[in-house]
C-alpha positions in Angstrom: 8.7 13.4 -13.6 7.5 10.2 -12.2 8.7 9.7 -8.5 11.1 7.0 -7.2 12.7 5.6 -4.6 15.9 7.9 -3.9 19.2 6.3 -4.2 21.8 5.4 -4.0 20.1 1.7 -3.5 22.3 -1.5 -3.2 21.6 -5.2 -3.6 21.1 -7.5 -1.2 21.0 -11.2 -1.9 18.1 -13.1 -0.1 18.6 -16.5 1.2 15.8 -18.0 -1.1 18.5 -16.4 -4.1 16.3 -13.7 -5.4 17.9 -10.4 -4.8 16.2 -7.1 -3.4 17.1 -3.7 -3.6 17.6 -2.2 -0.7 17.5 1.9 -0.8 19.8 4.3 1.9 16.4 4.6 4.1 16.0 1.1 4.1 12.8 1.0 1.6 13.0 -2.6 -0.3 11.6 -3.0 -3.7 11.7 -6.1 -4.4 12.9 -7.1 -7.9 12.4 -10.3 -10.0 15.3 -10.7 -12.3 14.7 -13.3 -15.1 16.3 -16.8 -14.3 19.4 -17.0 -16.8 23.0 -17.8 -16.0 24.6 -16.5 -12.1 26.3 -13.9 -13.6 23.5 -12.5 -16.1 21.1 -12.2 -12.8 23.6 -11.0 -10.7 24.8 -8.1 -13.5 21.3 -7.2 -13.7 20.5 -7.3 -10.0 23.6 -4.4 -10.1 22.3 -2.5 -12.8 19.7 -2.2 -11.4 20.4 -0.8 -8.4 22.0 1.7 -10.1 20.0 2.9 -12.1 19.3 6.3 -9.7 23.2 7.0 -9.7 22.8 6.5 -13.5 19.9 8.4 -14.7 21.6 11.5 -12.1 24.4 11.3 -14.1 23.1 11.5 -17.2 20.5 14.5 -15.9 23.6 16.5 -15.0 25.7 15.5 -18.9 22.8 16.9 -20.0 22.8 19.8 -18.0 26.4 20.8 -18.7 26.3 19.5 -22.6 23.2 21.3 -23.7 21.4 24.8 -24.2 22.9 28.7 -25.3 25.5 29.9 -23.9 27.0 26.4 -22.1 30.9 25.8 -23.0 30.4 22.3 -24.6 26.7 23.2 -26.2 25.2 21.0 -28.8 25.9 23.2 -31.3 29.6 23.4 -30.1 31.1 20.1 -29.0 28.7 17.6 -28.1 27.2 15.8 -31.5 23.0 16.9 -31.9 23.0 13.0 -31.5 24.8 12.7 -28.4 21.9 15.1 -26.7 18.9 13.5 -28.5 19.9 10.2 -26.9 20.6 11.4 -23.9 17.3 12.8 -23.7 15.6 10.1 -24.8 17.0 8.2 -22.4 15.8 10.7 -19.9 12.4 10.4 -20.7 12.1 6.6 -21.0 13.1 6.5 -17.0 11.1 9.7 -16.2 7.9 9.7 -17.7 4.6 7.4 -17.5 4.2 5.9 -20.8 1.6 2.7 -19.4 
């Protein structure tokens, strides 16, 4: 798995109006969001930030949803689909692919 910055991180709005993450320790990475409309920078600004809460969440779906013996297996309740995505998703935030 590729390391991060721990969350939870927050956003902080600078006075020049870019935005930085801000993580609990007070690391900043500082993150360009695309110029488009106030609320388009500003919802991505927040997504951002939480994607560590997010990807957690999904890690721990996963965890519950899949494999033998679980009570909502892929093979029980959860669609094959549902997993695969998941996982997918997983990957794309967890492993170096550049």
């Amino acid at each position: 798995m590729s390391a991060h910055t721990p969350g939870p991180w927050t956003v902080r709005k600078d006075e020049e109006g870019s935005f930085s993450i801000v993580a609990t320790a007070g690391t900043v990475a500082r993150a360009w969001v695309a110029p488009g409309t106030p609320e388009a920078t500003t919802g991505n600004a927040r997504l951002t930030a939480a994607a560590p809460d997010l990807l957690a969440a999904l890690q721990a779906l996963v965890a519950e949803l899949d494999g033998p013996g679980k009570p909502y297996s892929s093979d029980s309740y959860a669609p094959p689909h549902f997993i695969e995505t998941a996982k997918a998703a997983i990957a794309k935030a967890t492993e170096a692919t550049f």
